[in-house]
C-alpha positions in Angstrom: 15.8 -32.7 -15.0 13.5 -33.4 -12.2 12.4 -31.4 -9.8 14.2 -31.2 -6.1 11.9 -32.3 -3.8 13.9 -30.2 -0.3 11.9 -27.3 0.4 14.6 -24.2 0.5 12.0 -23.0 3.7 15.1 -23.0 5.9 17.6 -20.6 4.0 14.3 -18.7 3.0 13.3 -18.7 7.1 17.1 -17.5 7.4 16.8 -14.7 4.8 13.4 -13.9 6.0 14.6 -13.5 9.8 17.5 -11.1 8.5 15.5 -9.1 6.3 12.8 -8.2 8.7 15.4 -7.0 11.0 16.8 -4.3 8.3 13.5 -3.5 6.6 11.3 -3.6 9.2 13.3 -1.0 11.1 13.5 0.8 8.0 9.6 0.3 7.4 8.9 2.0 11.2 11.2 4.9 9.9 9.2 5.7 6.6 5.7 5.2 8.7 6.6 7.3 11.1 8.0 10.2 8.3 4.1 9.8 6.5 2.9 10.1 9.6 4.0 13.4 10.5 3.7 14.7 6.7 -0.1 13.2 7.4 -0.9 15.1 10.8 0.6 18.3 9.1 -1.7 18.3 6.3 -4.4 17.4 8.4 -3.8 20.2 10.6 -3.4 22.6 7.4 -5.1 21.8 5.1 -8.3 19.6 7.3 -10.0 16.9 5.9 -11.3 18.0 2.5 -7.1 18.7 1.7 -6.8 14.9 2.9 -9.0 13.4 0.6 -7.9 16.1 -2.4 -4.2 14.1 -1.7 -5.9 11.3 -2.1 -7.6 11.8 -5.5 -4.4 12.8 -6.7 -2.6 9.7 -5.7 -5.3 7.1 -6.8 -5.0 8.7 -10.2 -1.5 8.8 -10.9 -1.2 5.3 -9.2 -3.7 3.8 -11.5 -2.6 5.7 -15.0 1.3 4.8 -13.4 0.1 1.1 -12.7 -1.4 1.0 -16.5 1.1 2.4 -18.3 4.1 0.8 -16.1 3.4 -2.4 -17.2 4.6 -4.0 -14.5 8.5 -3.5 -14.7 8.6 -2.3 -11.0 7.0 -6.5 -10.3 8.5 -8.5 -12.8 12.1 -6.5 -13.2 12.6 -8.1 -9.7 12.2 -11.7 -11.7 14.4 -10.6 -14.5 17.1 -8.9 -12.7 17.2 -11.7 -10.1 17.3 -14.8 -12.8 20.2 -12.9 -14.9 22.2 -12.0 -12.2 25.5 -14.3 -12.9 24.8 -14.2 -16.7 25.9 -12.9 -19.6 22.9 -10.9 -20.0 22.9 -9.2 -16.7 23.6 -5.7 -17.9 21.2 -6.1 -20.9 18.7 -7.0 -18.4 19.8 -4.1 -16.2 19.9 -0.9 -18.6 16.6 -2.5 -20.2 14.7 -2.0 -16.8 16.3 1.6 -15.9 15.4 2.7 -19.9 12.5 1.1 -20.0 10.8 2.5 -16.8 11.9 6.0 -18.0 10.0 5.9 -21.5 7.1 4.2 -19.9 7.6 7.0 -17.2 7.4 9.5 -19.9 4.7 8.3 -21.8 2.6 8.3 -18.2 3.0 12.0 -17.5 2.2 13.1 -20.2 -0.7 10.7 -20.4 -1.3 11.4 -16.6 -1.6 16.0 -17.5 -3.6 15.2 -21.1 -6.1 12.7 -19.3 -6.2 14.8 -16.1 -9.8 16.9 -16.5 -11.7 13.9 -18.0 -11.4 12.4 -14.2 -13.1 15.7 -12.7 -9.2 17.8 -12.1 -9.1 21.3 -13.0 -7.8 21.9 -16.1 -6.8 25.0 -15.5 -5.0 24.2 -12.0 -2.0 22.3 -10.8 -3.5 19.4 -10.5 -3.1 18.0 -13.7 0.5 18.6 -13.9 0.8 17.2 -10.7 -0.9 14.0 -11.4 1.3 13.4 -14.9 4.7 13.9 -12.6 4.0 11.7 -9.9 3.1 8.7 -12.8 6.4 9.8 -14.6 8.4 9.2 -10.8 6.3 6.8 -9.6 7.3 4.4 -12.4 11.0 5.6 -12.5 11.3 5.1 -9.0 9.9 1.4 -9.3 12.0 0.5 -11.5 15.3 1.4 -9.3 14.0 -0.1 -6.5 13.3 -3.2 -8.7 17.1 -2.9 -9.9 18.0 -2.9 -6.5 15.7 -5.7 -5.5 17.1 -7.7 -8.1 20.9 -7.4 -7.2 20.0 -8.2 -3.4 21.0 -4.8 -1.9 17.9 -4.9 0.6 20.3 -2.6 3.1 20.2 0.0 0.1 16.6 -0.1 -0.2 15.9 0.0 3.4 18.2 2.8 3.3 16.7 4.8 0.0 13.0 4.2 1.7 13.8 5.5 5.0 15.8 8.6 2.9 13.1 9.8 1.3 10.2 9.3 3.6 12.2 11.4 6.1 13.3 14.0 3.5 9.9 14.4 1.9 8.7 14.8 5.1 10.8 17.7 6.3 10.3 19.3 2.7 6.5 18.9 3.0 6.3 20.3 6.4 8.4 23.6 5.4 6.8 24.2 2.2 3.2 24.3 4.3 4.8 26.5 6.3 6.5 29.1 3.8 4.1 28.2 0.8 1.0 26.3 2.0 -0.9 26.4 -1.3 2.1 24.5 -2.8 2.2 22.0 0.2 -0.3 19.2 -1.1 1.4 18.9 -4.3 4.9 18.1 -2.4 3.8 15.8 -0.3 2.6 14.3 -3.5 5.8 14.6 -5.2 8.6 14.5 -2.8 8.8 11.0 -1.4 8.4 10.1 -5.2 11.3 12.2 -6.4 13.8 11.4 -3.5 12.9 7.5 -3.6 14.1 7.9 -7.8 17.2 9.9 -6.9 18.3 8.0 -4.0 18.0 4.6 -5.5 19.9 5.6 -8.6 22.4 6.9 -6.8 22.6 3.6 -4.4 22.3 1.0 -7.0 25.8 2.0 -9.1 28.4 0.3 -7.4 26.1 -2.7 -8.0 25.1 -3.1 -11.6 26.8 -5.2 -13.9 29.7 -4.4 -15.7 29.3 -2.2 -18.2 29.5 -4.6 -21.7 29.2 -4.0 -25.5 25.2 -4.4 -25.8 23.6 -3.2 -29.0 20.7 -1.7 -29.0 19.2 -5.4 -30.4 20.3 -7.0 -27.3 17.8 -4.7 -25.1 14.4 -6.0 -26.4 14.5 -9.4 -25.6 15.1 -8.5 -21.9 12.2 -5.8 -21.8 9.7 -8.0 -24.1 10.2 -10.7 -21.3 9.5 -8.5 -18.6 6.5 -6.6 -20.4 4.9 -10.3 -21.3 4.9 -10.9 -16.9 3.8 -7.5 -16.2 1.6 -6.4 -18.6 -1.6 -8.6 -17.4 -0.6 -7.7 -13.9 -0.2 -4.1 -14.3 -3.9 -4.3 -16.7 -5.5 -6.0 -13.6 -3.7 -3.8 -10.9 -4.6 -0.8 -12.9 -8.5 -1.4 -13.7 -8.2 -2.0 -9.8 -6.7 1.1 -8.9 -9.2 3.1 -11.4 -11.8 1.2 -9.3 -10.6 2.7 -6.1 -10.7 6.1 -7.7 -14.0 5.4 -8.5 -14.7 4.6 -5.1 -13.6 7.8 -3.9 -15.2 9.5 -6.5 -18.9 7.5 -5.4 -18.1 8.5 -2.0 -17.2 11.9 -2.3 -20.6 12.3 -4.7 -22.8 10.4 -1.7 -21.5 11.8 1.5 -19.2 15.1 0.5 -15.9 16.3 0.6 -15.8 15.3 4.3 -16.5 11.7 4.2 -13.6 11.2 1.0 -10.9 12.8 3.7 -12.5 10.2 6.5 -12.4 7.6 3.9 -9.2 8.5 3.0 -7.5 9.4 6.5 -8.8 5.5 7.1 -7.5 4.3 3.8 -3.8 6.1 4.5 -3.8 4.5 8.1 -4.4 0.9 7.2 -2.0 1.3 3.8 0.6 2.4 6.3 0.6 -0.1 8.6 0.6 -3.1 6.0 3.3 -1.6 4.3 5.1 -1.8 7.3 4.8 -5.3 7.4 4.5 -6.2 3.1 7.3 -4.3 1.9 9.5 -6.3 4.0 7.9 -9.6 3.5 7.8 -8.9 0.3 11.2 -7.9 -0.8 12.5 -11.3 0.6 9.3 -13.4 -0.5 9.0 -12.6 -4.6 12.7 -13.6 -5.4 12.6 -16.1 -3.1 9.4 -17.9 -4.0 10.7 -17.1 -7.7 13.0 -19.7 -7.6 11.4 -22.4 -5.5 8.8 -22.3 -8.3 10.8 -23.8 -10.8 13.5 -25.6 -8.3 10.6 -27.6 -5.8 7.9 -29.7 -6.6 4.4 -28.8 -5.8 4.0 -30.0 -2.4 7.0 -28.4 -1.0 5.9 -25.2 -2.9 2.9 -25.6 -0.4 4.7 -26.1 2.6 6.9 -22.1 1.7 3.2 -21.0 1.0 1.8 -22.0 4.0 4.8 -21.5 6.4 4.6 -17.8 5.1 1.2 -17.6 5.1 1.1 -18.6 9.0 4.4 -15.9 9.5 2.7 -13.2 8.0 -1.1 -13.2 9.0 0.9 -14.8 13.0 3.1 -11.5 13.0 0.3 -9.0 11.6 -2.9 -10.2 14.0 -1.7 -8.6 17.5 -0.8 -5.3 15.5 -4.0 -5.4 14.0 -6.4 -6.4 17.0 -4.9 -3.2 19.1 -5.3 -0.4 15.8 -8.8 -1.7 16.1 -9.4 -0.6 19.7 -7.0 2.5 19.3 -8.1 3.6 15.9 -10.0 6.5 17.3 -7.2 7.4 19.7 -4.8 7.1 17.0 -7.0 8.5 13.9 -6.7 12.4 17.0 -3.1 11.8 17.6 -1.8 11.4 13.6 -4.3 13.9 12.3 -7.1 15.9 14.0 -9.9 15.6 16.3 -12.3 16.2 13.1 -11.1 12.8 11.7 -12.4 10.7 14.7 -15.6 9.5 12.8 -12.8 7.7 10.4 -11.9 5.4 13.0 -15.1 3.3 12.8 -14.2 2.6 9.4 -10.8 2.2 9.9 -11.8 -0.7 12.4 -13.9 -2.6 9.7 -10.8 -2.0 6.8 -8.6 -3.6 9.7 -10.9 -6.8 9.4 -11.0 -6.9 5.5 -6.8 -6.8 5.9 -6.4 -10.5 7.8 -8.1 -11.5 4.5 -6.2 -9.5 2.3 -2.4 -10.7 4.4 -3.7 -14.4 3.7 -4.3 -13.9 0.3 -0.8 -11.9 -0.6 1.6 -15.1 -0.6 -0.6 -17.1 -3.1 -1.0 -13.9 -5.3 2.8 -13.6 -4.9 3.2 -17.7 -6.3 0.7 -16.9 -9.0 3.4 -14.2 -10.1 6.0 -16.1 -9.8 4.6 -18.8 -11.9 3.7 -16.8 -14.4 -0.4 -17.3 -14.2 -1.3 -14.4 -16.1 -4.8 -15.6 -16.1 -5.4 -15.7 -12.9 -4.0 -12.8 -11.9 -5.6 -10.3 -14.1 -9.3 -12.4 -12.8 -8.3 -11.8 -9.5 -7.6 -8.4 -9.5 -10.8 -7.6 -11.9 -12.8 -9.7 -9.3 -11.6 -7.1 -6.6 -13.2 -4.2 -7.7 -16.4 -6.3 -9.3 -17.0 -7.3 -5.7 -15.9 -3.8 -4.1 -18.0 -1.6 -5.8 -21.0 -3.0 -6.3 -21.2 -4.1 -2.5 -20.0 -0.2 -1.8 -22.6 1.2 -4.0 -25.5 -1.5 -2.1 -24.1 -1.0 1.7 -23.4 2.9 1.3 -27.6 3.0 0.5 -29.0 0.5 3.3 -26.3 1.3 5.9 -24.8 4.7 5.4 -21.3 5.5 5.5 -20.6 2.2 7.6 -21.4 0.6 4.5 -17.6 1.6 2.8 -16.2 -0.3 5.7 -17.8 -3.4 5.4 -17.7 -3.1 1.4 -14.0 -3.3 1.8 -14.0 -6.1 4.2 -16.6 -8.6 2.1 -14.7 -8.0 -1.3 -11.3 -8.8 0.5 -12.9 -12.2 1.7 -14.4 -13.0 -1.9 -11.2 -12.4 -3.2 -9.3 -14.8 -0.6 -11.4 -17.4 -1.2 -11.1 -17.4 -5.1 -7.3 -16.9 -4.9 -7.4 -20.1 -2.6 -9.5 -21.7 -6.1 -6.7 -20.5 -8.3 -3.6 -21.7 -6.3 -5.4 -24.9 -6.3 -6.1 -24.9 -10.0 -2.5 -23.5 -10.9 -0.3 -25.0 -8.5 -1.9 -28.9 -8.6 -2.2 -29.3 -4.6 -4.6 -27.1 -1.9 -3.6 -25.6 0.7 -4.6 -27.5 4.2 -7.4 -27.3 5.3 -6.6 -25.8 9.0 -4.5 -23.0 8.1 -8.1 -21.8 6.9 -9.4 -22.8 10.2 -6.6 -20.2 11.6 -7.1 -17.2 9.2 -11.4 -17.6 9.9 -10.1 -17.9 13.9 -8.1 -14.3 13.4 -10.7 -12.9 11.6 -13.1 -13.7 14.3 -10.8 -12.5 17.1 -10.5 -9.3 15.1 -14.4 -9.5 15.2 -14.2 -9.7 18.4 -12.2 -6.6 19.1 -14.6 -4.9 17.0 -17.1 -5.7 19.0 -15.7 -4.7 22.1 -14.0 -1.4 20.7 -17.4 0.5 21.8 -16.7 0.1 25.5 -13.9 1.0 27.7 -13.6 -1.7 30.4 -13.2 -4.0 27.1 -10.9 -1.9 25.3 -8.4 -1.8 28.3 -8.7 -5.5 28.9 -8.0 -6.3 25.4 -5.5 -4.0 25.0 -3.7 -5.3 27.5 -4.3 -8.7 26.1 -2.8 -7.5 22.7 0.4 -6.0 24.0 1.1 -9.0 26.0 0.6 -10.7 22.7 2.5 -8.1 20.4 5.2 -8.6 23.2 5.2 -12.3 23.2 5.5 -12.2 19.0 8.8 -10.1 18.9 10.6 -12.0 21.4 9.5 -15.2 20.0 11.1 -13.3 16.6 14.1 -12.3 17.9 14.7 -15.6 19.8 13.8 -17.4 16.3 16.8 -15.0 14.9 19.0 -15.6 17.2 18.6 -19.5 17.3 18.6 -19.2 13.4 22.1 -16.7 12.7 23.5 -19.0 15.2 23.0 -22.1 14.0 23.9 -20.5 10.3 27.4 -19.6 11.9 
C-alpha cells in the first residue's frame, strides 16, 4: 500500500496547540513545586547538600535508565499502535508488569552497586538510590500507560500532583526531621507520580480479557527490542554525567558539584517545562506519520516542529541568560551566584540540544536503533573529554562550555543520521536559523556582564516572550475555531 503523501502537520498543529495549553500550565505548576523543594534545600542543607541530591539522582537515573530498558519510551509506541486492538490489554498489563520486575531488579541492583560508585555503605544512601530506580521505572511506565491511551489531562494532572505534594512533604520533613529531608525530596515526587498515575489510568485501560500468560511476551519482547538500545545509550550517557559530577567534585570540591548542580537543576527545569509538553504530543504523533507519510512530508512535521520548538524556547532562554544570577539568589541562596555563569553557557549548549530533540524523536519512532545508541554514546565521548581538557586550561568556566561544544557535535551528527535514515535533509535555512539563535544567545551572553545591556535586552526579551504567547494563543484560537 503506498504511502500517503498529506502531511497530518495540521491535526498534529491542532493537537499540538491543545496540548500546550494543558501541559504547559501543568509544566509551570511542577517547576514552580521543584523550585521551592530546591530553595528549601539550599537554604538547609547549602550547596554541598545540593550537589549530594544530585549524586543520588544521576545514579539511580542511570542504573533506572539501564535496567528500564526503555519501556517508559517505547510503551508509548506500543500502547498507542494497540489501542483499538485485540491486543490492547496484553499490551497494557505487559507494560505495568513489566516496569515493576524491571523496577525490582533496579533497586536491588541500585542498594548492591551503591558503594562501588563512592556511597556509604553503611548510610542511607544506598537504599535510597536502589528505591528511587525501583519508582522511577514504575512511575514511567504509568505515565507511558497513560501516554499511550491519550489521557494528557491525567498526566498533566498526576505531574502537577506530585510535584506539589512532594514538595510540601519535603519542606516539612526538613523542618521536623532535616537529616531525613534529602532523601524525600529524592523519593517523593517519585513515589506520588507512581501512585497517582495508577490510580488515574483505571477507568482507561482496556477491558479486562482472558490473556494467558503466553500472550504477555510478545507485547514486552516488542517493546524491550525499541528500548533496549535506547535505554543502553541513555544509560552509558547518564553514567557519563555521574562521572562528570564525580570529575568535578574531585577538581574543584564539594562546592563547585552543588554550583554545577544548582546550574544543571535550573536549566533541566526549564526545558522540561517546554519538552514534556512537546513531547507527550510529538512521539505518538510523529509515531504514526512515520509509517503513514512519505519522506518529504516526514521533513516538513520535522522541521515545522523544529522551528515551533527552538521559536517558543529562544525568548525564554535569552532572558535566564541575563537573569541567571538574579534567579540562581532568588530560587536558592546568595552562595550559589557563582553558578550563574555556568548556567548562562549550559543555556547556549540547550538551543542545540531543542534542535536536535525532534530528529532524535523520528529516529525513535523509526526504529533506528543504530543511530540512536551512536548518538547518545557520542554525547558523553564529546562531553567528557572536552570537560576533562577545558576544566585544566580554563577553570571551572571550562564545565560550561564543555556542555555547550558537545551539545553542538551532537546536533550536527543527528542532522547526518536523519539524513542517512530518513532519505532527504533537512533545509538548509532552518540551520541558518538555529546558528542565528545561537548567536543571539551569544549575544546575550555577552552583554550579561553589564547592566545598561542587561536592562535593554531584557526588555527586548519580554517584548519578545510577550509577542510569542499571543501569537500562540491567537494561533489557538484561529486553529479550535476553524476545527469547530
Amino acid at each position: 500500500m503506498p504511502l500517503s503523501t498529506r502531511s497530518p502537520v495540521r491535526g498534529g498543529l491542532n493537537n499540538i496547540l491543545r496540548v500546550l495549553a494543558v501541559l504547559l500550565a501543568s509544566s509551570l505548576v511542577t517547576l514552580a513545586a521543584g523550585l521551592v523543594r530546591q530553595k528549601m534545600l539550599a537554604l538547609e542543607l547549602g550547596p554541598v547538600g545540593v550537589g549530594q541530591l544530585g549524586l543520588l539522582t544521576s545514579l539511580a537515573g542511570a542504573i533506572a535508565t539501564l535496567i528500564g530498558l526503555g519501556l517508559s519510551t517505547s510503551g508509548v509506541q506500543r500502547v498507542t499502535v494497540t489501542s483499538s486492538t485485540s491486543e490492547a490489554d496484553a499490551a497494557q498489563r505487559s507494560l505495568t508488569l513489566g516496569s515493576l520486575v524491571l523496577g525490582l531488579v533496579a533497586g536491588i541492583l541500585g542498594a548492591v552497586l551503591a558503594p562501588s560508585f563512592g556511597l556509604n555503605s553503611d548510610g542511607l544512601d544506598r537504599w535510597a538510590v536502589g528505591l528511587a530506580a525501583l519508582l522511577t521505572i514504575v512511575s514511567g511506565g504509568q505515565l507511558a500507560l497513560l501516554n499511550g491511551l491519550g489521557q494528557l489531562h491525567k498526566i498533566a494532572w498526576v505531574n502537577s500532583g506530585s510535584a506539589i505534594l512532594g514538595t510540601l512533604l519535603t519542606v516539612v520533613t526538613l523542618v521536623v526531621a532535616p537529616r531525613w529531608g534529602l532523601h524525600t525530596a529524592l523519593l517523593a515526587p517519585l513515589l506520588l507520580t507512581a501512585l497517582l498515575a495508577a490510580f488515574a489510568q483505571r477507568q482507561h485501560r482496556a477491558p479486562r480479557s482472558r490473556t494467558l500468560p503466553g500472550a504477555l511476551w510478545p507485547q514486552l519482547r516488542a517493546m524491550v527490542s525499541l528500548g533496549a538500545v535506547f535505554a543502553v545509550g541513555t544509560g552509558i550517557a547518564t553514567l557519563g554525567q555521574y562521572g562528570a559530577r564525580w570529575l568535578i567534585e574531585k577538581q574543584f570540591g564539594g562546592e563547585a558539584l552543588g554550583q554545577y548542580q544548582a546550574a544543571w537543576a535550573l536549566t533541566m527545569l526549564y526545558l522540561g517545562v517546554l519538552l514534556s509538553a512537546m513531547g507527550t504530543e510529538f512521539f505518538p504523533r510523529i509515531t504514526r506519520a512515520a509509517t503513514e507519510v512519505d519522506s518529504a512530508a516526514l521533513t516538513d512535521i520535522v522541521r515545522r516542529q523544529i522551528t515551533l520548538t527552538v521559536g517558543l524556547a529562544l525568548p525564554a532562554i535569552c532572558l535566564l541568560i541575563l537573569l541567571s544570577e538574579w534567579i540562581m539568589t532568588l530560587f536558592y541562596s546568595a552562595e550559589f551566584r557563582p553558578a550563574a555563569a555556568l548556567a548562562r553557557q549550559q543555556f547556549m549548549g540547550d538551543i542545540f540540544k531543542l534542535a536536535a530533540w525532534a530528529i532524535g524523536f523520528t529516529l525513535l519512532a523509526r526504529q533506528a536503533k543504530r543511530h540512536m545508541f551512536l548518538l547518545e554514546v557520542l554525547w558523553i565521548a564529546v562531553y567528557l573529554p572536552l570537560l576533562w581538557i577545558l576544566t585544566r586550561t580554563t577553570g571551572f568556566a571550562g564545565v560550561g562550555w564543555a556542555y555547550a561544544g558537545a551539545y553542538a557535535v551532537y546536533l550536527i551528527a543527528s542532522i547526518w543520521a536523519y539524513r542517512h535514515q530518513v532519505g532527504v535533509a533537512l533545509p538548509a535555512r532552518l540551520w541558518a536559523g538555529v546558528a542565528a539563535a545561537a548567536a543571539l544567545a551569544g549575544v546575550h551572553l555577552w552583554g550579561s556582564s553589564s547592566n545598561v545591556w542587561v536592562i535593554i535586552m531584557a526588555t527586548l526579551d519580554l517584548i519578545a516572550l510577550g509577542a510569542a504567547g499571543a501569537w500562540f494563543l491567537k494561533l489557538r484560537r484561529t486553529r479550535l475555531g476553524s476545527a469547530g
